[in-house]
DSSP file (Angstrom, degrees, kcal/mol; ACC not computed):
  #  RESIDUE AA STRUCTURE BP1 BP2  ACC     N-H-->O    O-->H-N    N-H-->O    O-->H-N    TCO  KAPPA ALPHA  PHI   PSI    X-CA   Y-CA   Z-CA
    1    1 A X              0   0    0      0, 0.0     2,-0.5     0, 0.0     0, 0.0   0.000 360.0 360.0 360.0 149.2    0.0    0.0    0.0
    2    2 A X        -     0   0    0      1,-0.1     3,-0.1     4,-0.0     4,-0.0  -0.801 360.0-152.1-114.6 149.3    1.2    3.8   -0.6
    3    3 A X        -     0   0    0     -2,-0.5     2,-0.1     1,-0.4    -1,-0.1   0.281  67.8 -71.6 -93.1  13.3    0.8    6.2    1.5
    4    4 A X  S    S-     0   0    0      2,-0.0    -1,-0.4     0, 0.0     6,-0.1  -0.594  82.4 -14.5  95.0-166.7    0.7    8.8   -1.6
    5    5 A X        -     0   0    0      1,-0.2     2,-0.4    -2,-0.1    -2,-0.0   0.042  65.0-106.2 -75.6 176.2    3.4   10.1   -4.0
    6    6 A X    >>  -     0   0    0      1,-0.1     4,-2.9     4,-0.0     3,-1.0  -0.555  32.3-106.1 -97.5 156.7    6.8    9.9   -3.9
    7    7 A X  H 3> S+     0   0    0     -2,-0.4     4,-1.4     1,-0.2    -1,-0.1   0.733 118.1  58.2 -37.1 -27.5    8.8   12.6   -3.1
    8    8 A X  H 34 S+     0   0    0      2,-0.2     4,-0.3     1,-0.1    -1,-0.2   0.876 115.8  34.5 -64.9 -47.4    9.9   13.0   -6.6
    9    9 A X  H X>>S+     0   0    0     -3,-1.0     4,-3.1     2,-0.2     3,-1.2   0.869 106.6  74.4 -82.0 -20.1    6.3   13.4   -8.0
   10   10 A X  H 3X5S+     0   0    0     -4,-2.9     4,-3.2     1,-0.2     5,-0.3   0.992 103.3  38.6 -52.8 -50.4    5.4   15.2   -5.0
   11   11 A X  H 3<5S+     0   0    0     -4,-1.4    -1,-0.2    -5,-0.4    -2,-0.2   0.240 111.1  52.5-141.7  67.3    7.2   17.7   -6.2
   12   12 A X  H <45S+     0   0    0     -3,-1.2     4,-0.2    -4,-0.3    -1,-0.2   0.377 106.2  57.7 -79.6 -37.7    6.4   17.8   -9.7
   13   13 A X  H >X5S+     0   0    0     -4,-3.1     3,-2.3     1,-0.2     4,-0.7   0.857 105.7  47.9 -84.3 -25.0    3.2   17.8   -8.9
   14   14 A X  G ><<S+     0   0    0     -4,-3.2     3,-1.2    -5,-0.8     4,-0.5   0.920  98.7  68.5 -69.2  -6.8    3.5   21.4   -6.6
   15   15 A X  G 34 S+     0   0    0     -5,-0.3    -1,-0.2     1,-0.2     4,-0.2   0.612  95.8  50.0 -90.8   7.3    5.2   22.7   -9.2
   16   16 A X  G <> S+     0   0    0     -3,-2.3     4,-2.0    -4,-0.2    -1,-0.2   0.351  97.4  82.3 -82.7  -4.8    1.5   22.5  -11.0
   17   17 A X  H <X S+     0   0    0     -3,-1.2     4,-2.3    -4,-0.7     5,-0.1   0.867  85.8  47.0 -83.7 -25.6   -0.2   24.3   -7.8
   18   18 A X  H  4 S+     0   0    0     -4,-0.5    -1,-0.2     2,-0.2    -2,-0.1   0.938 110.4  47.7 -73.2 -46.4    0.4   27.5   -8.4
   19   19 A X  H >> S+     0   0    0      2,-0.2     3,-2.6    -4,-0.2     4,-0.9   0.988 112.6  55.2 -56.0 -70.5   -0.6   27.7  -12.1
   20   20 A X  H >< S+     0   0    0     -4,-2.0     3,-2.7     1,-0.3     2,-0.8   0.929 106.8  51.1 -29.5 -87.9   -4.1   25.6  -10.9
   21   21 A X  T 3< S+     0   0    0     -4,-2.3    -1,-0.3     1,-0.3    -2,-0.2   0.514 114.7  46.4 -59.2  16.8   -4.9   28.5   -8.2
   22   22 A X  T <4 S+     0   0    0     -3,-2.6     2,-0.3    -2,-0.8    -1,-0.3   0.658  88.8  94.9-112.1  -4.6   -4.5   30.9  -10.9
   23   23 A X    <<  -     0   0    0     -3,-2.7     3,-0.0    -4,-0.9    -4,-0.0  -0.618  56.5-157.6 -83.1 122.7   -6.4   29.5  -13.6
   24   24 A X  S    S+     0   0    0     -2,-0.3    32,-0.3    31,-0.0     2,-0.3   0.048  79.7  16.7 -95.6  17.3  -10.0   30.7  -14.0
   25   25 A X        -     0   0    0     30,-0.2     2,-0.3    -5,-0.1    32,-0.1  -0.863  59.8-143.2 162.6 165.4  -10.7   27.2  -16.0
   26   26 A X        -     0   0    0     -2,-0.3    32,-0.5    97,-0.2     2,-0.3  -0.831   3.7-163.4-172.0 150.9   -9.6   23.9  -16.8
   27   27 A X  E     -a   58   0A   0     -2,-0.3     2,-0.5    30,-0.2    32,-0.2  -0.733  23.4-154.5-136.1 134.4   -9.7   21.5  -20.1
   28   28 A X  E     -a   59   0A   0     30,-0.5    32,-1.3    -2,-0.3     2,-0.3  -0.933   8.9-166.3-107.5 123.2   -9.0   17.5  -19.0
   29   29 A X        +     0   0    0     -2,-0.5     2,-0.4    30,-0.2    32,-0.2  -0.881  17.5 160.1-109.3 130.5   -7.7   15.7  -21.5
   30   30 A X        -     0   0    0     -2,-0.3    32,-1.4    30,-0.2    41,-0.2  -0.902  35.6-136.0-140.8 165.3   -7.8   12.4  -21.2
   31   31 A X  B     -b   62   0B   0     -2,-0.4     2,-0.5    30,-0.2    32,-0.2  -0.288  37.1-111.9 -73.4-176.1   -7.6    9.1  -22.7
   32   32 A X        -     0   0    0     30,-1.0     2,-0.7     5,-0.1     5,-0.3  -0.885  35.9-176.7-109.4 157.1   -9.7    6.6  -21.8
   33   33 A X  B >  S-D   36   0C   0      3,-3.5     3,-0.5    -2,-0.5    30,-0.0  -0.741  73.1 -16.6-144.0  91.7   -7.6    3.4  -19.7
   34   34 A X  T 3  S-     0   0    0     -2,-0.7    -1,-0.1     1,-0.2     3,-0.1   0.912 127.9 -50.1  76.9  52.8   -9.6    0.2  -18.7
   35   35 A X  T 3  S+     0   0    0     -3,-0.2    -1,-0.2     1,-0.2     2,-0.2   0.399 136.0  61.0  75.6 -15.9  -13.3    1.8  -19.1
   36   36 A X  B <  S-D   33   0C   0     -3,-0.5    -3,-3.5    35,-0.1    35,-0.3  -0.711  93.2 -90.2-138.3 177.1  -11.8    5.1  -16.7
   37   37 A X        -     0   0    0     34,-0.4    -5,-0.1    -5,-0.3    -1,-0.1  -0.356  58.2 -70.9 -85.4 178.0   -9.0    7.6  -16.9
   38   38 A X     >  -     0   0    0      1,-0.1     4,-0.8    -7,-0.1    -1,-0.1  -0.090  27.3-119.2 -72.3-179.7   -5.4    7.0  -15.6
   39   39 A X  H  > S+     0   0    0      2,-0.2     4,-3.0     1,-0.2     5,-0.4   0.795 111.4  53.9 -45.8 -53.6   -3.7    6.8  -12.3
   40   40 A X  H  > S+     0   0    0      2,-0.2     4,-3.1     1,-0.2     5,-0.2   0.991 102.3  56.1 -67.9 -48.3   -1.5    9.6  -12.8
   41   41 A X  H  > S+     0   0    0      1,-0.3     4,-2.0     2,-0.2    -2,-0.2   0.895 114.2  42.4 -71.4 -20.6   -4.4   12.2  -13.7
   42   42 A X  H  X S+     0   0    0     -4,-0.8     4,-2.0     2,-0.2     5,-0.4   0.958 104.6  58.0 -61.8 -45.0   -6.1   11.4  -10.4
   43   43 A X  H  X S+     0   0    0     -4,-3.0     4,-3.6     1,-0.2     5,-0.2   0.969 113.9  46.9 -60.0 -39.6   -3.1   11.4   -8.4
   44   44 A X  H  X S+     0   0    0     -4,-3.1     4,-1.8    -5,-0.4    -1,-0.2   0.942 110.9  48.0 -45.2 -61.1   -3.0   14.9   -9.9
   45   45 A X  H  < S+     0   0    0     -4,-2.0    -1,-0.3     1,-0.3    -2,-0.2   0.654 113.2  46.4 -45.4 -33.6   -6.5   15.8   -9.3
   46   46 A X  H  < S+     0   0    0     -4,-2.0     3,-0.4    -5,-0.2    -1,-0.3   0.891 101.0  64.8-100.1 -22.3   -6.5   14.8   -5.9
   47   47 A X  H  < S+     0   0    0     -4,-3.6     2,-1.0    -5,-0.4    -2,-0.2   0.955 107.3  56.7 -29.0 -56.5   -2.9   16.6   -5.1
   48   48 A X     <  +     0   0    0     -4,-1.8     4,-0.4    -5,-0.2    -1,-0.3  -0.516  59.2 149.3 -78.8  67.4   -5.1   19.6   -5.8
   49   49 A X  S >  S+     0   0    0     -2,-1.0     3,-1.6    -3,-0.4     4,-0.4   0.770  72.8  34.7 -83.3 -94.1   -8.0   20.1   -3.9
   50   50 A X  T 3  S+     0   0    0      1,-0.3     3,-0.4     2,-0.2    -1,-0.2   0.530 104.3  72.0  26.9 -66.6   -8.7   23.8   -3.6
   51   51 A X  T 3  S+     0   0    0      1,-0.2    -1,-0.3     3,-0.0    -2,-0.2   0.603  98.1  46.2 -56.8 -18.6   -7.5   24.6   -6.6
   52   52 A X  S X  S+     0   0    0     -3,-1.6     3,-1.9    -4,-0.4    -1,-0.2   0.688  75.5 123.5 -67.3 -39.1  -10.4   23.1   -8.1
   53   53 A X  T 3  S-     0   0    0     -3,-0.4    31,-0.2    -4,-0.4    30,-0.2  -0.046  84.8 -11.2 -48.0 132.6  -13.2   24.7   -5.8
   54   54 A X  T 3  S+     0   0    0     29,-2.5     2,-0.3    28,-0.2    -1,-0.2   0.609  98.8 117.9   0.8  63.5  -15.9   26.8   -8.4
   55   55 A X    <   -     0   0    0     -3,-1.9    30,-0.3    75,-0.1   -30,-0.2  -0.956  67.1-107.4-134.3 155.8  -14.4   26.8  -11.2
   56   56 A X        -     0   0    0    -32,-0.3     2,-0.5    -2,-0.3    30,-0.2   0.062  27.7-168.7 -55.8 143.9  -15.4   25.3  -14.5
   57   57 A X  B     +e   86   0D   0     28,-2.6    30,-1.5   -32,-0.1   -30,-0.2  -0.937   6.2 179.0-149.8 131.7  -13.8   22.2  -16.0
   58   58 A X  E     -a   27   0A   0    -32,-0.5   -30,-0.5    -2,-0.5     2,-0.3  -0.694  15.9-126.3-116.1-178.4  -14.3   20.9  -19.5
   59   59 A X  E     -a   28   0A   0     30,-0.4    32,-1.2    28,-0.2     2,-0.4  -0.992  20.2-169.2-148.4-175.0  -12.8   17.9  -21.4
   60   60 A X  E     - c   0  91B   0    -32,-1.3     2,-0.3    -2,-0.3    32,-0.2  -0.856  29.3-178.9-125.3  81.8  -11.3   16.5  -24.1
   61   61 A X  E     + c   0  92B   0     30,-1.4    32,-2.1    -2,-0.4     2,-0.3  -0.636  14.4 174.2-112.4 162.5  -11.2   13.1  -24.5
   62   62 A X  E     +bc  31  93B   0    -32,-1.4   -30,-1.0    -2,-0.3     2,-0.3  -0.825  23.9 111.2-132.8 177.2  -10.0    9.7  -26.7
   63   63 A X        -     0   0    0     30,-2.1    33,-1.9    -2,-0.3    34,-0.4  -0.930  63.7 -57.1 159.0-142.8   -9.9    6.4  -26.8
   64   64 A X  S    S-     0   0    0     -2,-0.3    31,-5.0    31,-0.2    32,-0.3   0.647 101.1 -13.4-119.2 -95.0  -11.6    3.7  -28.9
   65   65 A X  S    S+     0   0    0      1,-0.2    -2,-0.1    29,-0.2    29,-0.1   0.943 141.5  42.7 -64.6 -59.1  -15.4    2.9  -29.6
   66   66 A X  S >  S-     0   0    0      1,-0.1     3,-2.3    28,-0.1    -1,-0.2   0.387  95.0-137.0 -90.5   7.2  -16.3    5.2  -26.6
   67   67 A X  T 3   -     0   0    0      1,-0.3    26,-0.8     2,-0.2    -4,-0.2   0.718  66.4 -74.3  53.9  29.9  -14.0    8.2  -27.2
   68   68 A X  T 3  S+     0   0    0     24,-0.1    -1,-0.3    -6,-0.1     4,-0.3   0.671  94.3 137.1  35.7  51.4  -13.5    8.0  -23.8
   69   69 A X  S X> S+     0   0    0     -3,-2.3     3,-3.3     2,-0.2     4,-2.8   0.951  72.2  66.5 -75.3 -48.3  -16.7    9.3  -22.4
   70   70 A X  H 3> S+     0   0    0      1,-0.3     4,-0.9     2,-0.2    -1,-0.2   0.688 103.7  49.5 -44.3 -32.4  -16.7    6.4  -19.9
   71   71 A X  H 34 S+     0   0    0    -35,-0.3   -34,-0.4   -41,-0.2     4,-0.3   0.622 108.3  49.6 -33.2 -46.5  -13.7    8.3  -18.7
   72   72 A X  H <> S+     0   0    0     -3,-3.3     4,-1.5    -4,-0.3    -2,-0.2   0.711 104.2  58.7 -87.7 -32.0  -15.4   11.6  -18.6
   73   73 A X  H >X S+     0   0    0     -4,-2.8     4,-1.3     1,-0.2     3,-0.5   0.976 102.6  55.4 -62.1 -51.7  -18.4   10.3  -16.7
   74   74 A X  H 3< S+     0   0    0     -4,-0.9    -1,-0.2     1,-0.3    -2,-0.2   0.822 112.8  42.8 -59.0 -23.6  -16.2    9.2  -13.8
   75   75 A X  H 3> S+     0   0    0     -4,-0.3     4,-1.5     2,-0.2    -1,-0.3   0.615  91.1  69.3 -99.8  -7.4  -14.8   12.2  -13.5
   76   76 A X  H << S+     0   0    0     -4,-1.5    10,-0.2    -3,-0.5    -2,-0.2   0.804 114.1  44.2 -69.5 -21.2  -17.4   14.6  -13.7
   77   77 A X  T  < S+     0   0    0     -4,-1.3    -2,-0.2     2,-0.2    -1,-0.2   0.320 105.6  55.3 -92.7  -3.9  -18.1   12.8  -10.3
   78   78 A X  T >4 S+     0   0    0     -5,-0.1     3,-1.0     2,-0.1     4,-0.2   0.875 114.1  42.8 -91.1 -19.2  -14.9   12.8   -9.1
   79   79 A X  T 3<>S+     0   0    0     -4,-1.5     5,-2.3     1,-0.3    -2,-0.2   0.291 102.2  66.3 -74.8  -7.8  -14.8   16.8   -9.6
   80   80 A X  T 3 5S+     0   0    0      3,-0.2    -1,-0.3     2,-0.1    -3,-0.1   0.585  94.5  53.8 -93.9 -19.1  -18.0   17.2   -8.3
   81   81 A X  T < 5S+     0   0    0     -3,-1.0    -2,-0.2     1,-0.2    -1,-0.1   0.470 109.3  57.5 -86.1   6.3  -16.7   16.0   -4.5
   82   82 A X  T   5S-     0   0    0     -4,-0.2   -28,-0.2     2,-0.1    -1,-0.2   0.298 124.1-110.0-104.1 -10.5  -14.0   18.9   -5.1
   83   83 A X  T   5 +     0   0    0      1,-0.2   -29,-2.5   -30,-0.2     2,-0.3   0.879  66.7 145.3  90.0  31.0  -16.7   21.5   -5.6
   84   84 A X      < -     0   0    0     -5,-2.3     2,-1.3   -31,-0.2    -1,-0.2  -0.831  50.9-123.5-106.6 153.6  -16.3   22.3   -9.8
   85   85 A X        -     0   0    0     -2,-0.3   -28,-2.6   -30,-0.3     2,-0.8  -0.686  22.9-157.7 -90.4  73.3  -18.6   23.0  -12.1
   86   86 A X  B     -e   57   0D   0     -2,-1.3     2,-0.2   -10,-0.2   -28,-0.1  -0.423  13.5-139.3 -57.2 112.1  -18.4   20.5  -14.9
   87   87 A X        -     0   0    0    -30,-1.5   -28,-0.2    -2,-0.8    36,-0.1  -0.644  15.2-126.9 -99.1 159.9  -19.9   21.8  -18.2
   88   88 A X  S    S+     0   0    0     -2,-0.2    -1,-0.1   -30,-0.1    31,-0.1   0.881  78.8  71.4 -69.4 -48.8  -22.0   19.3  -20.3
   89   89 A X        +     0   0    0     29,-0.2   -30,-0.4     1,-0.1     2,-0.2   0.008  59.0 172.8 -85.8-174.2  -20.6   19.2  -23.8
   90   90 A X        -     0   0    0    -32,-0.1     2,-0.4     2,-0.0   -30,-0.2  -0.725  34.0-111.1-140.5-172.0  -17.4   17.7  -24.7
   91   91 A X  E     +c   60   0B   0    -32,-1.2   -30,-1.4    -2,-0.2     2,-0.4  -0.845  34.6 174.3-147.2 129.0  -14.9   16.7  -27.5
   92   92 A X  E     -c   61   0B   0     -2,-0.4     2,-0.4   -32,-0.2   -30,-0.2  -0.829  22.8-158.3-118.8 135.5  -14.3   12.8  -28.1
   93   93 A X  E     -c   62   0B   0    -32,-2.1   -30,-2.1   -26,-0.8     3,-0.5  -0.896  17.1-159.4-139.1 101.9  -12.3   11.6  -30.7
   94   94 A X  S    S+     0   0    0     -2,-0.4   -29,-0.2     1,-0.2   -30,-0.2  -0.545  78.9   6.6 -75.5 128.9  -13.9    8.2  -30.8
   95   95 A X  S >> S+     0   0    0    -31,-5.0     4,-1.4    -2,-0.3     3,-0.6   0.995  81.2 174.8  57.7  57.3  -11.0    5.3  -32.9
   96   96 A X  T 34  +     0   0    0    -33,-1.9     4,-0.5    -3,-0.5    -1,-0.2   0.709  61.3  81.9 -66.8  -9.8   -8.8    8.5  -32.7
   97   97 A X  T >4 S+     0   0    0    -34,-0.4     3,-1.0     1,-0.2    -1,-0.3   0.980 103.4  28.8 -65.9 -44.8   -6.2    5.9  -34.2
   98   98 A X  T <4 S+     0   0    0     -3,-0.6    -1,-0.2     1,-0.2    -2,-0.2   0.614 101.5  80.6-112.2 -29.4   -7.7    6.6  -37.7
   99   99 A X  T 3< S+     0   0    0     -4,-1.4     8,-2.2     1,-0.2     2,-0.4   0.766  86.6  81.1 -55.9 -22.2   -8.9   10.1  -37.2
  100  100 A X  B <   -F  106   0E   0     -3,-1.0     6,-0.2    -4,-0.5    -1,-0.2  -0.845  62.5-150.2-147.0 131.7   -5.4   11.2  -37.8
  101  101 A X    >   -     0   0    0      4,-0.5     3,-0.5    -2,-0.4     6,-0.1   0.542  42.5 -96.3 -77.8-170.7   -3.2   11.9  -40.5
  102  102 A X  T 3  S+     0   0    0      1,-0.2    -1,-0.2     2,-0.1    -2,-0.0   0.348 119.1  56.2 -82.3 -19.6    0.4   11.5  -40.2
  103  103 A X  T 3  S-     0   0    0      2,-0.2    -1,-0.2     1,-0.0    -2,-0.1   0.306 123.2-100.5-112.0  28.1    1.7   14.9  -39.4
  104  104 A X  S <  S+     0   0    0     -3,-0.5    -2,-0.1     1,-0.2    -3,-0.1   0.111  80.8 133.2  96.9 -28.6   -0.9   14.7  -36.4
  105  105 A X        -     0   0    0      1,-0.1    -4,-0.5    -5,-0.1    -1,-0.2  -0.119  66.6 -96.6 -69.9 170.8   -3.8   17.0  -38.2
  106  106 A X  B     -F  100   0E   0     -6,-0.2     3,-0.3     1,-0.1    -6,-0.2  -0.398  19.8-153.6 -78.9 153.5   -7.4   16.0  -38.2
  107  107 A X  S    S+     0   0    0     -8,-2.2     2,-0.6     1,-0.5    -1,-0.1   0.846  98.0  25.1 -96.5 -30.8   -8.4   14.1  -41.6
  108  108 A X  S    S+     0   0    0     -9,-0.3    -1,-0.5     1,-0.1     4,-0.3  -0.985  73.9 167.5-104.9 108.0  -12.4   15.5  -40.9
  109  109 A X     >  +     0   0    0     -2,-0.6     4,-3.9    -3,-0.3     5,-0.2   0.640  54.0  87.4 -80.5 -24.2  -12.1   18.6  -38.7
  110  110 A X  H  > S+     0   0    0      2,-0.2     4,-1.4     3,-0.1     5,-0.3   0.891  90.1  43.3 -53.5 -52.5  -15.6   19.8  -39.1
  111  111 A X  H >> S+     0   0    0      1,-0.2     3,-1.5     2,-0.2     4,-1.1   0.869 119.9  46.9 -43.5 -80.9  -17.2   17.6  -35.8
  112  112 A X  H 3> S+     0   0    0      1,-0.3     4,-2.4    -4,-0.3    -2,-0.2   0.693 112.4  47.1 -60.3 -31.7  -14.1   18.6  -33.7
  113  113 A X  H 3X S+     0   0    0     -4,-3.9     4,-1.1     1,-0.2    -1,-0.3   0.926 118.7  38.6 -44.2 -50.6  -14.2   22.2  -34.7
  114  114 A X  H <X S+     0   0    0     -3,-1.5     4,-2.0    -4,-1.4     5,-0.3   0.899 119.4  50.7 -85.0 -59.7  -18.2   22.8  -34.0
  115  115 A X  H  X S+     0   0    0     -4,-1.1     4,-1.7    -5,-0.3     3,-0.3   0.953 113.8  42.8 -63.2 -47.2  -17.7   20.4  -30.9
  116  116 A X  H  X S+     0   0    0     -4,-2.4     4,-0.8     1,-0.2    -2,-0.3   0.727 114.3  53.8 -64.4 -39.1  -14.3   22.8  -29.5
  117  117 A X  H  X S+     0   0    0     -4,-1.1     4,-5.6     2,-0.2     5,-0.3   0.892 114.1  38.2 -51.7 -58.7  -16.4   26.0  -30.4
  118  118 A X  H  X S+     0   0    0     -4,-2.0     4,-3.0    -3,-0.3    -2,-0.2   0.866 119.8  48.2 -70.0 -30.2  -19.5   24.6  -28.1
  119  119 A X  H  X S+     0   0    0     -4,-1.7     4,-1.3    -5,-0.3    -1,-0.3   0.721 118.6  41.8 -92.3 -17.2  -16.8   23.1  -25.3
  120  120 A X  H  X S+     0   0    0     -4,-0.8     4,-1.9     2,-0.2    -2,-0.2   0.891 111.3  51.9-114.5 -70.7  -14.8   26.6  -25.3
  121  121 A X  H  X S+     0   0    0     -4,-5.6     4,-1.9     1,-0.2     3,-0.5   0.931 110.8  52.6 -64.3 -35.4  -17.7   28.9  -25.3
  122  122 A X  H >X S+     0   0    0     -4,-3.0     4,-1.2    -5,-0.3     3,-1.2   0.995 112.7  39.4 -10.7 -77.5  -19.2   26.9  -22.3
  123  123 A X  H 3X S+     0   0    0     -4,-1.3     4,-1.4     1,-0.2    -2,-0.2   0.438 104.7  64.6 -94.0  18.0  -16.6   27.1  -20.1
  124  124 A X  H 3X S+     0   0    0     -4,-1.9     4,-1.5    -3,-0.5    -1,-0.2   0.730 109.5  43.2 -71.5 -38.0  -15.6   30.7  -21.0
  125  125 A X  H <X S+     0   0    0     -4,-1.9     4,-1.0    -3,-1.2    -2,-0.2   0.748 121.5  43.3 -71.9 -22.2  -19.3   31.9  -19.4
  126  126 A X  H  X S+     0   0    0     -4,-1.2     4,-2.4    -5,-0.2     5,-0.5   0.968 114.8  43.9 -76.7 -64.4  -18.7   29.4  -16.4
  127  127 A X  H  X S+     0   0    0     -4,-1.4     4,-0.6     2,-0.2    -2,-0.2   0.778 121.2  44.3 -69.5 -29.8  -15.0   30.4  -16.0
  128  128 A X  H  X S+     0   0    0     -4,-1.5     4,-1.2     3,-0.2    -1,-0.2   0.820 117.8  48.2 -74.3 -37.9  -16.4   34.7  -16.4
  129  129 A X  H  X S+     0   0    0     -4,-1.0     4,-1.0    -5,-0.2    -2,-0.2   0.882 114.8  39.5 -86.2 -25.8  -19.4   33.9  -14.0
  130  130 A X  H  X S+     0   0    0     -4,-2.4     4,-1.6  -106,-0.2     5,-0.3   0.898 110.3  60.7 -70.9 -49.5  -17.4   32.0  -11.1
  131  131 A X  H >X S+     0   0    0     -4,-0.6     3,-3.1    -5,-0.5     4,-1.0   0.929 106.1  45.9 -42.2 -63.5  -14.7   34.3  -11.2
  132  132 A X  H 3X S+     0   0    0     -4,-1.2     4,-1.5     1,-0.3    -1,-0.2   0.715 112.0  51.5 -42.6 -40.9  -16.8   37.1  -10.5
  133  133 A X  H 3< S+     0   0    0     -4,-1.0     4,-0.4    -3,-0.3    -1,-0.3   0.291 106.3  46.7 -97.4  11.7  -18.3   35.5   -8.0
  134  134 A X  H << S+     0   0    0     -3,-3.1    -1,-0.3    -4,-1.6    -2,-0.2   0.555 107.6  59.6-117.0   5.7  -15.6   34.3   -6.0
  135  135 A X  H >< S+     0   0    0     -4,-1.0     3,-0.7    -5,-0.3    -2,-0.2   0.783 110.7  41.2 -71.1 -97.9  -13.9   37.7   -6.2
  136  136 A X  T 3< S+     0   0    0     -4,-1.5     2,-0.6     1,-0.2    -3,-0.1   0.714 139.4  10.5 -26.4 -75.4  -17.2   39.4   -4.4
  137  137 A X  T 3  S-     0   0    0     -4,-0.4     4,-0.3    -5,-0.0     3,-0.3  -0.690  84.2-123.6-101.7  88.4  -17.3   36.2   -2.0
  138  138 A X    X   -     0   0    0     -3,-0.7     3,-1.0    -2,-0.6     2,-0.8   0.292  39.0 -97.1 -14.3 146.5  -14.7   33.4   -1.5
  139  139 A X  T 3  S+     0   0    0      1,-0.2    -1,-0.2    -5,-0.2    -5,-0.1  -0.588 105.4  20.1 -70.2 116.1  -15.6   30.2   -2.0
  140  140 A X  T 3         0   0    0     -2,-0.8    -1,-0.2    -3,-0.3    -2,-0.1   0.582 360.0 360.0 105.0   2.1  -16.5   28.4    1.2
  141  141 A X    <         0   0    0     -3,-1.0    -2,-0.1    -4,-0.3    -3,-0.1   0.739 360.0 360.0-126.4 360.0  -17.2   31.4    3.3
C-alpha cells in the first residue's frame, strides 16, 4: 500500500499548484484506460483540492469505440466531491487511431471544430461567471 506520491512526483506535482490556483478554467484531456481515466491524472487531481473549488472544467477526450466518455463520466463525479462545475458538452475523438493523418492534423475537422467551439464557449461563461463571483465572495465562506 502507498501512503501517496513519492517525493519525486510530490514535487512535480507542486510545481503544478500555483498555475491551478491561478487559472480561471480547466480543459482534462484524457484518454480513456480500462473503461476510466489514468492513475497519474487522479493522483493529480487529488494533489489539488482547492484549486479546483468553483471553477469550470471541460474535457477533451480519446480512446476507442467510446472516445473515452466512460472516462469523462467518472470524472465529472470525481470533480464534483472537489466543488467544480463540470460543463455538459465535450470533445471525443472516438477510434482517434484513424482520425489522424500523419503529421498529427485531423483528416475530418468539421465535428471537432463545431464540438471545440461549443466546449470553449461553455466554459468561458462558467470560468467569467465564477470568477466574479468568488472575487465578491470566496468560496466556502
Amino acid at each position: 500500500l502507498s501512503s501517496g506520491p513519492s517525493e519525486e512526483v510530490a514535487a512535480e506535482l507542486a510545481k503544478v499548484s500555483p498555475r491551478l490556483t491561478e487559472a480561471d478554467a480547466f480543459i482534462v484531456v484524457t484518454p480513456e484506460y480500462n473503461h476510466s481515466f489514468p492513475a497519474s491524472l487522479k493522483t493529480l487531481i487529488d494533489w489539488h483540492n482547492t484549486q479546483w473549488q468553483a471553477k469550470p472544467v471541460g474535457f477533451v477526450s480519446y480512446g476507442g469505440l467510446s472516445g473515452g466518455l466512460r472516462s469523462v463520466e467518472q470524472l465529472r463525479q470525481v470533480f464534483a466531491e472537489l466543488h467544480a462545475v463540470t460543463v455538459r458538452d465535450s470533445v471525443s475523438f472516438h477510434n482517434c487511431w484513424g482520425q489522424f493523418d500523419e503529421t498529427g492534423a485531423l483528416k475530418e475537422p468539421e465535428a471537432a471544430t463545431l464540438a471545440a467551439k461549443t466546449l470553449l464557449d461553455q466554459l468561458t461563461w462558467w470560468g467569467k461567471a465564477l470568477s466574479e463571483a468568488r472575487s465578491r465572495t470566496p468560496y466556502g465562506s
